[in-house]
C-alpha positions in Angstrom: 72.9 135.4 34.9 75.7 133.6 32.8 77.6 135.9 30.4 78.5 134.7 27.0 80.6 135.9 24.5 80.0 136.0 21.2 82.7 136.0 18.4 81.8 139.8 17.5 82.6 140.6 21.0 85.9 138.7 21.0 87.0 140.2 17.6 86.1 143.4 19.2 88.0 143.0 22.7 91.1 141.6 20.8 91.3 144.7 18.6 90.5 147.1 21.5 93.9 145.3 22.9 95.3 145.1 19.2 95.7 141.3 20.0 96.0 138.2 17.9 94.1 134.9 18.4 94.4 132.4 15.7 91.3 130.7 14.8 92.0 127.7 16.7 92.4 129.3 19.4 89.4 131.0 19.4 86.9 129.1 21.4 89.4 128.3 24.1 89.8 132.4 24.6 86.1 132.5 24.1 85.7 129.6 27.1 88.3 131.2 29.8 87.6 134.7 29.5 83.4 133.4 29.8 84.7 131.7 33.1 86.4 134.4 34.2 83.6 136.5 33.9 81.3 134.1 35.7 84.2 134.1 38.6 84.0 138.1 38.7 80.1 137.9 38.7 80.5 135.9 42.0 82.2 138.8 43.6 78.3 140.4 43.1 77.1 138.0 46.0 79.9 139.6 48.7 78.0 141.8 51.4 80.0 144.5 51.7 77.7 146.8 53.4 79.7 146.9 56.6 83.4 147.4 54.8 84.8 151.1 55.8 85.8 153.2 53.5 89.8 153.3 52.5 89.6 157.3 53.8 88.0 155.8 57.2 91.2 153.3 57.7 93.5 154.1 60.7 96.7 152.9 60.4 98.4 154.1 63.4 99.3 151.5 65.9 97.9 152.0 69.7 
């Protein structure tokens, strides 16, 4: 599912990270950070039912 971002939630975001974007910018933000989140949705697809945990990780050397 495609995730888009409206310019409520950009207004939103930028003031959450007291940011500013001046309006011509605007729609360039609003295209990158929808690819971004398309690239991070990807990550959804990786089976990672066979990764160990960090705690199960030996490090020594035999």
């Amino acid at each position: 599912m495609a995730r888009t971002l409206t310019p409520t939630a950009l207004d939103h975001g930028l003031a959450m990270a007291r940011l500013e974007v001046p309006e011509e910018r605007r729609e360039v933000v609003i295209a990158a950070t929808e690819m971004i989140l398309g690239l991070a949705e990807s990550l959804d697809s990786v089976p990672l039912g066979e990764t160990p945990m960090a705690p199960a990780y030996d490090a020594r050397w035999e």
